[in-house]
DOKEMAR-251738 format. One line per field, with one value per residue: z, x, y of N, C-alpha, C in turn; residue in three letters; residue number from 1. Coordinates in pm, 1 decimal. Layout:
# DOKEMAR-251738
n.w <- [Z/...]
n.u <- [X/...]
n.v <- [Y/...]
ca.w <- [Z/...]
ca.u <- [X/...]
ca.v <- [Y/...]
c.w <- [Z/...]
c.u <- [X/...]
c.v <- [Y/...]
r <- [ALA/...]
k <- [NUM/...]
# end
This chain:
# DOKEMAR-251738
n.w <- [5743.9/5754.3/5453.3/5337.7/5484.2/5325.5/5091.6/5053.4/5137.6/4915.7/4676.9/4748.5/4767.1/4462.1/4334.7/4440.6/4296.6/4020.2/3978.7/3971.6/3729.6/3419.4/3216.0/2803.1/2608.0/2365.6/2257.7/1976.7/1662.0/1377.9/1038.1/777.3/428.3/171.2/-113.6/-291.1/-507.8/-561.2/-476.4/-149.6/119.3/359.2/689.3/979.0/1321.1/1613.3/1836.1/2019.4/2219.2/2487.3/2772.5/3046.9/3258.0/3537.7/3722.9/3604.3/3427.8/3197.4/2864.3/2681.5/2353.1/2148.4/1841.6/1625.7/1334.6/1105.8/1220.2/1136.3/964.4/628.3/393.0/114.1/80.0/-72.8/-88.0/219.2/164.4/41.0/150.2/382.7/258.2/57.9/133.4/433.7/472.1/690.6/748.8/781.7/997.3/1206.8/1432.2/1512.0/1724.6/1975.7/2208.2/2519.7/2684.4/2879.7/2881.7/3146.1/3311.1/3495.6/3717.4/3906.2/3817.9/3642.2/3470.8/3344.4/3156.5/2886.7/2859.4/2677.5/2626.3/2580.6/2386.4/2386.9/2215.5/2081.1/1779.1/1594.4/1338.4/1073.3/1061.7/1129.0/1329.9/1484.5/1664.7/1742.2/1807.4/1970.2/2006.8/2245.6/2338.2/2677.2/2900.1/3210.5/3315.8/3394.7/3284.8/3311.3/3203.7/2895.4/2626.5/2375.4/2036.2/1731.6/1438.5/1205.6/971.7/791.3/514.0/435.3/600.5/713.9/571.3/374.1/82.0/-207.6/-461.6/-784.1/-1005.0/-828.0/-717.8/-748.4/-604.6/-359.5/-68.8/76.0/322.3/625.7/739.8/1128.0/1361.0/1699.3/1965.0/2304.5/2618.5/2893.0/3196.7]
n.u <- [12501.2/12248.8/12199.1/12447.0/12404.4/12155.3/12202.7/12378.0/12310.9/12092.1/12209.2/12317.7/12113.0/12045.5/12242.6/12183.1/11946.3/11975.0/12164.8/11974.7/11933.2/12006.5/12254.5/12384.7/12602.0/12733.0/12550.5/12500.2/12335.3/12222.2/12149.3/11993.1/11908.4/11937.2/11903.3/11886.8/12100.4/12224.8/12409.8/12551.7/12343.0/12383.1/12473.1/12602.0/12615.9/12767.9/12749.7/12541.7/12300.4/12147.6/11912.1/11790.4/11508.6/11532.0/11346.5/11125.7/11078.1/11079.7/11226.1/11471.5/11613.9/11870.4/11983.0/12212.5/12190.7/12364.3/12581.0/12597.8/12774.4/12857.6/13008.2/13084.4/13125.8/13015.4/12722.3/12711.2/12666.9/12486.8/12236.8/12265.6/12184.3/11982.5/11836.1/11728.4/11783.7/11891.2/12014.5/11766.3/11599.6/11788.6/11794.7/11699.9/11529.1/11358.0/11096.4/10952.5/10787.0/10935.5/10740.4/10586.2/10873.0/11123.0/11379.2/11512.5/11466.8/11645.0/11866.1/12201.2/12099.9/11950.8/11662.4/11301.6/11149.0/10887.0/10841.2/10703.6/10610.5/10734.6/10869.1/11070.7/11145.3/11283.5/11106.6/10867.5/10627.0/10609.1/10412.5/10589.4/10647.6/10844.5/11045.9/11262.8/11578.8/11699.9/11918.0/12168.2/12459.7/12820.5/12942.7/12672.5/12334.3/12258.8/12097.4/11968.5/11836.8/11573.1/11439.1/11214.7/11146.6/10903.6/11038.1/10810.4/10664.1/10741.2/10777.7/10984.1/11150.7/11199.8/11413.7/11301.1/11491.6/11644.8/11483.5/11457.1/11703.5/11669.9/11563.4/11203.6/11190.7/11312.9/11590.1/11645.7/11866.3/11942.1/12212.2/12276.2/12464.1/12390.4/12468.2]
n.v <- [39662.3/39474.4/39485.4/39391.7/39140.4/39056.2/39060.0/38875.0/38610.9/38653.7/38616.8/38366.7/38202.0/38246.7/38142.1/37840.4/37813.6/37828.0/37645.0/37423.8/37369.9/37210.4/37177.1/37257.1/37375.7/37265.1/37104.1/36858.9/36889.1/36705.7/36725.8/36568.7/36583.0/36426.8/36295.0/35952.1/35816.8/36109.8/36384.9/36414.6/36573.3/36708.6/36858.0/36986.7/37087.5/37143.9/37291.6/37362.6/37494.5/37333.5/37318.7/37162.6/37150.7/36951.5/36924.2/36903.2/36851.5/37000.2/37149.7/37317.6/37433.1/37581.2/37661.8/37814.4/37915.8/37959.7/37814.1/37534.4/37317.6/37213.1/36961.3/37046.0/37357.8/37557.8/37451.0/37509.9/37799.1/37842.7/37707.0/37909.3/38159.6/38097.9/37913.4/37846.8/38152.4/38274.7/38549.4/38689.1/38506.7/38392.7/38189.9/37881.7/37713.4/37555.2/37470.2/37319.5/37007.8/36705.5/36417.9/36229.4/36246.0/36197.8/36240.2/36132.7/35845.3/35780.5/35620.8/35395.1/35302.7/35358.8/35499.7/35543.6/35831.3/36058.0/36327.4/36683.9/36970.5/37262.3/37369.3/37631.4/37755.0/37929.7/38116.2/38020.3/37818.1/37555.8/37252.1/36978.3/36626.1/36399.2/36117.0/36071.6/35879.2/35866.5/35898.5/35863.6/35938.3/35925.5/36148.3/36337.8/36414.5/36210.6/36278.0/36135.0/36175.8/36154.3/36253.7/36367.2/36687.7/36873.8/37055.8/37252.2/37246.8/37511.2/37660.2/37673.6/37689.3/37485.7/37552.6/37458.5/37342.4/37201.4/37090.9/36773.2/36648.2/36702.8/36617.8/36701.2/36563.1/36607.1/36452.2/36452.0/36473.7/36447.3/36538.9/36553.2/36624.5/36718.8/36915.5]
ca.w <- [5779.7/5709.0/5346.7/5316.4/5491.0/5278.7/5001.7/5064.3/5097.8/4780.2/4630.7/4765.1/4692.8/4314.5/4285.1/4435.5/4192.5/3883.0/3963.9/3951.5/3528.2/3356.7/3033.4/2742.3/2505.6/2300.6/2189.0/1822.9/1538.1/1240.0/983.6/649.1/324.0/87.3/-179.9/-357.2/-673.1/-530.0/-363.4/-49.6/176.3/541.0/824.2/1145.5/1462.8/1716.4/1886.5/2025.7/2380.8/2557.3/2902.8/3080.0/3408.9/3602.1/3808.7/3570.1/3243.0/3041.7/2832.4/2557.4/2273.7/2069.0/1730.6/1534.8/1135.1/1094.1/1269.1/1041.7/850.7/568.0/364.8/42.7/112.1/-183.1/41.5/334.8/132.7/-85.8/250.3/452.9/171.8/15.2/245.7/560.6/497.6/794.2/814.1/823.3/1063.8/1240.8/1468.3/1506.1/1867.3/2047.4/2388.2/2539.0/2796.0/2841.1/2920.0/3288.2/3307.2/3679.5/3691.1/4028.5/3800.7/3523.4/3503.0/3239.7/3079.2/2794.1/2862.3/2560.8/2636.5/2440.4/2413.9/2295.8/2182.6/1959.6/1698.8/1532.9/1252.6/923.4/1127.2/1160.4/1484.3/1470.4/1702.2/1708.3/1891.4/1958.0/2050.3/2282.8/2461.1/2767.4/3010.3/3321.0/3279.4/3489.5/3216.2/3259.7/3155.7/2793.9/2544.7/2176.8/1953.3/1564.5/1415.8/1076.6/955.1/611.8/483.8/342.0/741.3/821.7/431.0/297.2/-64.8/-271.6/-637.2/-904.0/-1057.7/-750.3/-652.7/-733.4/-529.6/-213.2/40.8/182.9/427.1/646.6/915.1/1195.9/1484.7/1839.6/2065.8/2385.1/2769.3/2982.5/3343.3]
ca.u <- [12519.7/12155.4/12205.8/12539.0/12369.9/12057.2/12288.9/12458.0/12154.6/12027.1/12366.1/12337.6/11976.4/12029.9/12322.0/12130.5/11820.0/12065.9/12209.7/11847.1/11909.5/12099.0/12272.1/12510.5/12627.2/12824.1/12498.4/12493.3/12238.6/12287.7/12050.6/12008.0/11813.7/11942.4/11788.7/11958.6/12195.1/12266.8/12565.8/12461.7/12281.5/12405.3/12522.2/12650.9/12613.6/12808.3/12722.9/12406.9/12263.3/11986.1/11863.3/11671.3/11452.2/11485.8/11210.3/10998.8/11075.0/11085.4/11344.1/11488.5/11701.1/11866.7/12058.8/12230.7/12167.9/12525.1/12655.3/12601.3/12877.8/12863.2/13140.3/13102.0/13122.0/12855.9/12619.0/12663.7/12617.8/12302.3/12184.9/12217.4/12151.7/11858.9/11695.5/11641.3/11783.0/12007.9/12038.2/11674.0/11597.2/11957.7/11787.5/11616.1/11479.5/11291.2/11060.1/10892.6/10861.5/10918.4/10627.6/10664.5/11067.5/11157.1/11518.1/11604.8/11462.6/11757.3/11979.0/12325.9/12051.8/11872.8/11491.1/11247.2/11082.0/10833.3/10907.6/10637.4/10696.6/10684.5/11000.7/11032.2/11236.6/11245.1/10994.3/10719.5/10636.1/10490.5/10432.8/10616.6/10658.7/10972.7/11119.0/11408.0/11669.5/11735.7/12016.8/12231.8/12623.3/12945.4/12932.0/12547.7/12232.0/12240.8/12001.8/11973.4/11666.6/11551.0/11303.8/11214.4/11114.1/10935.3/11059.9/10707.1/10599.4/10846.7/10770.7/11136.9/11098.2/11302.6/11382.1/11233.4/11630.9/11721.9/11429.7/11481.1/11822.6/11719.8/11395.9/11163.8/11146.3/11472.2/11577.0/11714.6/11916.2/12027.1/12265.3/12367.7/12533.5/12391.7/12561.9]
ca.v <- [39523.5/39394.7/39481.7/39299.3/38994.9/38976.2/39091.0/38718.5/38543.6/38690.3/38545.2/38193.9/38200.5/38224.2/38030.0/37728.6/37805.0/37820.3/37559.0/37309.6/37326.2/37098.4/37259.9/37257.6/37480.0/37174.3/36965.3/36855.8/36837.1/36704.6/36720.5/36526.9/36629.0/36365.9/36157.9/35845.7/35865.2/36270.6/36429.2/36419.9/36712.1/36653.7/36948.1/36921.6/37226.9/37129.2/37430.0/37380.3/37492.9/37312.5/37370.3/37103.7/37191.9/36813.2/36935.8/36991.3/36781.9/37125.4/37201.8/37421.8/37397.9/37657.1/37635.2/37931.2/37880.4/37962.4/37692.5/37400.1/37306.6/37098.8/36916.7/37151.9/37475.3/37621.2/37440.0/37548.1/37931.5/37838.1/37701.0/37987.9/38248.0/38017.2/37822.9/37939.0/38279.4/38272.1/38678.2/38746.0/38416.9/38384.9/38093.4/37774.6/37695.7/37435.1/37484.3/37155.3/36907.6/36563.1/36362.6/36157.7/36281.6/36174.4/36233.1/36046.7/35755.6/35777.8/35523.8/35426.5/35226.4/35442.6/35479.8/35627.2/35950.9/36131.2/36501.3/36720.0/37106.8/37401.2/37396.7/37749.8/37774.6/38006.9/38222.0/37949.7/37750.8/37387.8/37189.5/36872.2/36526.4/36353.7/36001.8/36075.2/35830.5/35931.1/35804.2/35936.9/35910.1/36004.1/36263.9/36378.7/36369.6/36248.7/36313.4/36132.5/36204.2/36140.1/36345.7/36435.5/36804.0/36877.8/37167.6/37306.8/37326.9/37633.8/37785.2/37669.9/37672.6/37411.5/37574.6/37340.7/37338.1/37097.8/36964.5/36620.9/36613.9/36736.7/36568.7/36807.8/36588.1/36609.7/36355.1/36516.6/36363.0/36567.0/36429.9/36584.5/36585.3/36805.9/36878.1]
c.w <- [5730.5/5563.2/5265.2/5342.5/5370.6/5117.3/4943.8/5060.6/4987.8/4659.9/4618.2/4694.5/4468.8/4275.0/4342.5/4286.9/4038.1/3897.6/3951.2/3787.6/3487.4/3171.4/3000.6/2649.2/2372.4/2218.8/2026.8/1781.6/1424.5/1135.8/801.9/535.5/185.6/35.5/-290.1/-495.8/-674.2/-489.1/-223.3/66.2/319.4/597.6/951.6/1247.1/1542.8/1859.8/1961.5/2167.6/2399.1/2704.1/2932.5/3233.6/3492.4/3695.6/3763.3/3479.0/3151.9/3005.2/2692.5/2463.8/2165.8/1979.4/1632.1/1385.2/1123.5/1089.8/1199.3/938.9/771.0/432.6/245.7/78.0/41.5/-110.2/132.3/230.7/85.0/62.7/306.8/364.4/156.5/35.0/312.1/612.0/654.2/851.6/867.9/984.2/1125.5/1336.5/1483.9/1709.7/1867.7/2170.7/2418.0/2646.1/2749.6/2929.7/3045.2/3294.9/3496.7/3655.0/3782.7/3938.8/3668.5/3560.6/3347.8/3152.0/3008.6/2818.3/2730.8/2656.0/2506.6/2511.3/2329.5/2301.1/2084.2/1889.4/1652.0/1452.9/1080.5/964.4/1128.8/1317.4/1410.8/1578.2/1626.9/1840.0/1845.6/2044.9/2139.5/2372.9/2567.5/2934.2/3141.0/3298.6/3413.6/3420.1/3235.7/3222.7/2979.9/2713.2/2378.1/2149.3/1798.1/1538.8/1242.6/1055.7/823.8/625.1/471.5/475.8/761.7/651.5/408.8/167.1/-88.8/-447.6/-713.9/-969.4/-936.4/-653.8/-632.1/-648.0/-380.7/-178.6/105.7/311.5/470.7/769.5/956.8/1330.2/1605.2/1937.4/2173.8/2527.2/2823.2/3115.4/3419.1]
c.u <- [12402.8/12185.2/12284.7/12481.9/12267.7/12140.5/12363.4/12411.4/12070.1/12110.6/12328.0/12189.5/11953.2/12115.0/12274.5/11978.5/11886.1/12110.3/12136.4/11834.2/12021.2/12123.2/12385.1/12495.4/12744.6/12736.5/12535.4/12363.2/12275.7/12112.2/12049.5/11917.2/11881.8/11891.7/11902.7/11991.9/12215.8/12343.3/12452.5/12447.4/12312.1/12465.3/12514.5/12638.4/12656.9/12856.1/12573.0/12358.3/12130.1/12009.5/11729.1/11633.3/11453.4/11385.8/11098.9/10974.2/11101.6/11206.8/11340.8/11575.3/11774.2/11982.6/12101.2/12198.7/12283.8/12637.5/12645.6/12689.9/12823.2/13005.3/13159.4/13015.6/13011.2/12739.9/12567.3/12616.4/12499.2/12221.0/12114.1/12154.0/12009.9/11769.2/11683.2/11738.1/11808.1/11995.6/11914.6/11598.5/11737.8/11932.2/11695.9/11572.0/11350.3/11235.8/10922.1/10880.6/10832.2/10823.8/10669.5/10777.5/11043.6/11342.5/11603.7/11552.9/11560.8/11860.0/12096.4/12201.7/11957.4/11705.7/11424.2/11163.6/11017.0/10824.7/10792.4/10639.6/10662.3/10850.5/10979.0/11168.6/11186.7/11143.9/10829.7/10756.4/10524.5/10494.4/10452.1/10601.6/10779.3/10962.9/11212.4/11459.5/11755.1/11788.8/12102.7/12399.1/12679.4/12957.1/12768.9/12412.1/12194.9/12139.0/12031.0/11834.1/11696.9/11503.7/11329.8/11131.8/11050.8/10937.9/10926.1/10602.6/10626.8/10866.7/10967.5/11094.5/11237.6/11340.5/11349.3/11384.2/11659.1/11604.8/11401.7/11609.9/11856.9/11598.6/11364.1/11150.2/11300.6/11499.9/11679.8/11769.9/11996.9/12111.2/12297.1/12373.6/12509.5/12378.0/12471.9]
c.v <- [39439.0/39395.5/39375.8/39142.3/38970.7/38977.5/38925.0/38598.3/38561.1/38577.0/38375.2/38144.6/38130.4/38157.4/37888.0/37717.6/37788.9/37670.9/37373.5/37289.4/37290.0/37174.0/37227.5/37374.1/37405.7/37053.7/36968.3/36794.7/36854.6/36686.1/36654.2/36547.5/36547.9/36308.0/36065.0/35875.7/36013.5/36295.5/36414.9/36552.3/36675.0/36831.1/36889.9/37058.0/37169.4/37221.0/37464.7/37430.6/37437.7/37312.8/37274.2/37200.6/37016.1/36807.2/36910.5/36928.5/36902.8/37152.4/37246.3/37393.5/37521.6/37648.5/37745.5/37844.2/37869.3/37900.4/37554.1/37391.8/37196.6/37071.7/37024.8/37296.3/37607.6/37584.4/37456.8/37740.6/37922.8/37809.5/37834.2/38174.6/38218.8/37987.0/37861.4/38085.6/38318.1/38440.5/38712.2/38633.6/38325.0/38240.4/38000.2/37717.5/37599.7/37397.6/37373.7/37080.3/36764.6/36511.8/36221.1/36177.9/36313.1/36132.2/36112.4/35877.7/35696.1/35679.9/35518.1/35333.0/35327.4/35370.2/35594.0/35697.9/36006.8/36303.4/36588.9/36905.5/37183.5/37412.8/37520.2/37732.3/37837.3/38100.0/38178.0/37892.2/37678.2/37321.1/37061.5/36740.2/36464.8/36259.4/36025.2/35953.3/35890.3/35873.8/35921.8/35859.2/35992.0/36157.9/36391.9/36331.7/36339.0/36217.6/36279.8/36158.4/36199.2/36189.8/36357.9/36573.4/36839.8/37037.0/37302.8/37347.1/37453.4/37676.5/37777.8/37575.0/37575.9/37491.9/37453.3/37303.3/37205.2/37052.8/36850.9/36590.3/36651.7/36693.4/36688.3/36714.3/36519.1/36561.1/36431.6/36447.4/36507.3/36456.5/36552.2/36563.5/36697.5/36831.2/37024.2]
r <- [UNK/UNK/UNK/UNK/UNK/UNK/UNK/UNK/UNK/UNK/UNK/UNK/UNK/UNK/UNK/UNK/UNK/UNK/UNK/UNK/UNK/UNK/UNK/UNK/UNK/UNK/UNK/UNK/UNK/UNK/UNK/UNK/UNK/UNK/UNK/UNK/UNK/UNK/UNK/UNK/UNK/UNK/UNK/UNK/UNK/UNK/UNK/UNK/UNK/UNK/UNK/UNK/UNK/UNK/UNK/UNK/UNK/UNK/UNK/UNK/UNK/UNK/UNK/UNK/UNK/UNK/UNK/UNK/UNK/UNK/UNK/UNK/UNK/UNK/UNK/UNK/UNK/UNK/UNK/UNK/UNK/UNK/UNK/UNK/UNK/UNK/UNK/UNK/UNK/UNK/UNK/UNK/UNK/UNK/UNK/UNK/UNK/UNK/UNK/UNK/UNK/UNK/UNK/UNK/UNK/UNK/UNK/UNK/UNK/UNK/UNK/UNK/UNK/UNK/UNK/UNK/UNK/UNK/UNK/UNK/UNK/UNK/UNK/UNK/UNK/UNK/UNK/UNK/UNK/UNK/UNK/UNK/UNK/UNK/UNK/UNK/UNK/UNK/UNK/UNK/UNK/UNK/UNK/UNK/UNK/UNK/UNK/UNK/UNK/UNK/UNK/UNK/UNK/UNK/UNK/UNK/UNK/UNK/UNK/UNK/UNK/UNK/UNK/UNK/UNK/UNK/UNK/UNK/UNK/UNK/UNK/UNK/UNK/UNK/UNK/UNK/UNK/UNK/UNK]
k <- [1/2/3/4/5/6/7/8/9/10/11/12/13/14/15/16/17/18/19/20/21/22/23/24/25/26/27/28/29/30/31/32/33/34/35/36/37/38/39/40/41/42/43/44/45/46/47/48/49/50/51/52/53/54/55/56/57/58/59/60/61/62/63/64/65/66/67/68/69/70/71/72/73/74/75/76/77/78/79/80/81/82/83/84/85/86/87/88/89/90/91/92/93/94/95/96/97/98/99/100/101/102/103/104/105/106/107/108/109/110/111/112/113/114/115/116/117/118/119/120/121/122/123/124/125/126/127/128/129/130/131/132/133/134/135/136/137/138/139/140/141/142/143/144/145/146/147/148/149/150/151/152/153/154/155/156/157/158/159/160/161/162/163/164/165/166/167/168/169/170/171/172/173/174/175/176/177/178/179]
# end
């Protein structure tokens, strides 16, 4: 009988503590590496998971390689072949907090946050700093952000053949709703 009770209490226990993080598994990042008079270099992941803490400001972000589509299909392969070598580095991740993040003070009106963090991608880690807008919805807590990335941080080589048609440095945009 004690077992069963604390057994139940163990239970409730962790389903209230789980339930203090705010997550998706549906954000998107898109990422652009175009330069003018070029086809253009864009992907999309709409596959993304982040995990805030509202206690705490900290939160996570994680992005398969895989998951980025882009409109021609050679691209997305040279990509994940090429550039950031997808099999040997399968993901891109993002661990951070946001700087003053008081949740009970969120409103439908977008407030700027600065987000500061360790990106890892291609098998480097940098820290970065980030801009984010950050609002409260019927939907959630959502989350836009801009950022740019240069390639030559996280050792992603450009071949000299197409390096006039692609930017090392690559604006990146996140959007997401997390409940």
């Amino acid at each position: 009988m004690k077992k069963t009770a604390l057994l139940c209490l163990l239970l409730v226990f962790c389903q209230q503590w789980a339930q203090t993080k705010l997550v998706t598994k549906t954000g998107k990042i898109t990422f652009e590496a175009s330069v003018p008079a070029f086809e253009e270099v864009k992907a999309k992941n709409e596959a993304v998971t982040c995990i805030l803490n509202p206690a705490t400001g900290e939160i996570a972000s994680l992005a398969l390689m895989k998951g980025f589509r882009f409109k021609v299909a050679l691209m997305e392969e040279h990509f994940n072949e090429n550039y950031v070598e997808s099999d040997k580095f399968p993901k891109a991740t993002f661990k951070g907090k946001i700087d003053n993040f008081d949740v009970s003070k969120l409103t439908a009106a977008a407030k700027e946050y600065t987000i500061k963090g360790k990106l890892e991608l291609h098998g480097k880690t940098k820290d970065i700093v980030v801009i984010a807008k950050i609002k409260k919805t019927e939907a959630g807590v959502e989350i836009d952000a801009a950022f740019s990335v240069n390639t030559d941080d996280f050792d992603i080589e450009i071949p000299s053949v197409v390096s006039k048609k692609l930017s090392k440095k690559v604006a990146v945009t996140l959007d997401c709703t997390l409940k």
